[in-house]
N, C-alpha and C positions, 0 to 999 in steps of 0.2 A: 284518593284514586291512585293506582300505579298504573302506570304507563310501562310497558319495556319495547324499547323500540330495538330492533336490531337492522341493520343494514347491510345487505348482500348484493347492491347495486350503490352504483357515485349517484350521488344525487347533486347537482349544482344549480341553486335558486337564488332569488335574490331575496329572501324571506326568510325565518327562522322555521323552517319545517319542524321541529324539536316541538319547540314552543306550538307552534300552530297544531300541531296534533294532540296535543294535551288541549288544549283551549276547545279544540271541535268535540270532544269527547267529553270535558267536562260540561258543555252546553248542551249535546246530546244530554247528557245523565240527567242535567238540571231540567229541560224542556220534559223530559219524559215520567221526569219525579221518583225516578230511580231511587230505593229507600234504604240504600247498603252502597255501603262502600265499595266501590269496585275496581278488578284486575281485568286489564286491557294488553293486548300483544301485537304489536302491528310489526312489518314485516317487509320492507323496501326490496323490490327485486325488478331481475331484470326481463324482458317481456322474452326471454329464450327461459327461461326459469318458471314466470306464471304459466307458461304454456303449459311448461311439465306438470305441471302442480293439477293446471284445469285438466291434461290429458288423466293425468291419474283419478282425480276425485271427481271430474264432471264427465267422463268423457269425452271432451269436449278437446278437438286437435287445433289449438288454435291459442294465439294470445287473449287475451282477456285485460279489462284495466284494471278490474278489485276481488278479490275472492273475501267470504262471510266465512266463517266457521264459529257458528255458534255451538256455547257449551254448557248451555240451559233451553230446555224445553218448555215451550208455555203455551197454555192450556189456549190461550188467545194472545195476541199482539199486544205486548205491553202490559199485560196482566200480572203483576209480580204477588200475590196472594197467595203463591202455593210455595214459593223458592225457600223458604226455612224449613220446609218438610222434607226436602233433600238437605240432607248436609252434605253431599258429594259437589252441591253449588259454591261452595265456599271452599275457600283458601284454607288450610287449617291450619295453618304458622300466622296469617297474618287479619282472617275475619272478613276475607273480602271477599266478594259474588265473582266469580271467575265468566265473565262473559262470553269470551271467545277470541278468539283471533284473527286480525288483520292481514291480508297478503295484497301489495298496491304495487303497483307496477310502474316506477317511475317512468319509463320512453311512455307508457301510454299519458301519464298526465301532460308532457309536454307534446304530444303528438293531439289531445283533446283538445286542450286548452287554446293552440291555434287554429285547432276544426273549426269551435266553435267559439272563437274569437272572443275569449274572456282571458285572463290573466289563470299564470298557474297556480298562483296562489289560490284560486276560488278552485281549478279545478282538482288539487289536491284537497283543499276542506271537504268540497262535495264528495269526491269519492269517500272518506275515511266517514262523515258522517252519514253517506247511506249505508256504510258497511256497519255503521253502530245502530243504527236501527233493524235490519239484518240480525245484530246481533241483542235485539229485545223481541225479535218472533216477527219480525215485520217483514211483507213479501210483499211482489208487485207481477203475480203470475197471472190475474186478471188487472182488469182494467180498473177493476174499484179497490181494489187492494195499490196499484199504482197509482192513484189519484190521492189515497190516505198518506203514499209512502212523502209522494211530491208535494203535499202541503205541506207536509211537516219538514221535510229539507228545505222547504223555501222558505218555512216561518224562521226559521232557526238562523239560515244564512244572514236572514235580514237583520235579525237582533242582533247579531256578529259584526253586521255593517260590511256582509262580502258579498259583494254583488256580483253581478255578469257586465 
């Protein structure tokens, strides 16, 4: 799996965020049986930056804590059966599923993380791994699509050992 992280915000943790985002991503791939090798982009900014990002792509005036951009379409939620009939899904120098890209909002994880009184570590995994399922076709625009999304972030977190 490649990871490219780029950072356009300080981020100061007491955790290896590096490390930690590789590990939540490679446990997304594993939980979801992800059958290719894959390229991930994630994207540390500052909540005056996702603003712009959500005003341009979502219309939406306003900070945000995670943005998806996924870069494979599927036919259903985790359904990878069709993604070698695109070769536009793959990397072509390197053979890997190019997923999508990350954009997380560092001020929002530590602004969450004391909302909702867990440590930022959990709330840094949480975001980056609902944003990898996001980016396998996963939505929580009803109610039962958010109860699929929230099992599966909760199973995941647990096997991780990151709690609330």
């Amino acid at each position: 799996m490649t990871l490219i992280l780029e950072e356009e915000a300080e981020f100061s943790v007491v955790f290896d965020y590096k490390i930690l985002a590789r590990e939540v991503a490679e446990a997304a791939i594993e939980a979801e049986k992800f059958p290719f090798e894959a390229e991930i982009s994630l994207l540390l900014v500052s909540q005056e930056t996702i603003q712009e990002i959500n005003r341009e792509h979502r219309q939406i005036n306003a900070p945000t804590d995670v943005l998806s951009f996924p870069l494979i379409n599927y036919e259903s939620p985790g359904d990878f059966s069709h993604l070698e009939e695109n070769g536009d899904n793959f990397n072509p120098d390197t053979g890997e599923a190019l997923l999508g890209d990350i954009v997380l909002c560092t001020d929002k994880v530590k602004e969450q993380a004391e909302r909702f009184g867990h440590s930022e570590k959990r709330e840094y995994a949480f975001l980056i791994l609902h944003s990898m399922l996001h980016l396998f076709g996963y939505d929580h625009m009803t109610p039962e699509e958010a109860a699929v999304m929230e099992e599966k972030q909760n199973s995941i977190l647990v096997q991780m050992g990151i709690l609330r």
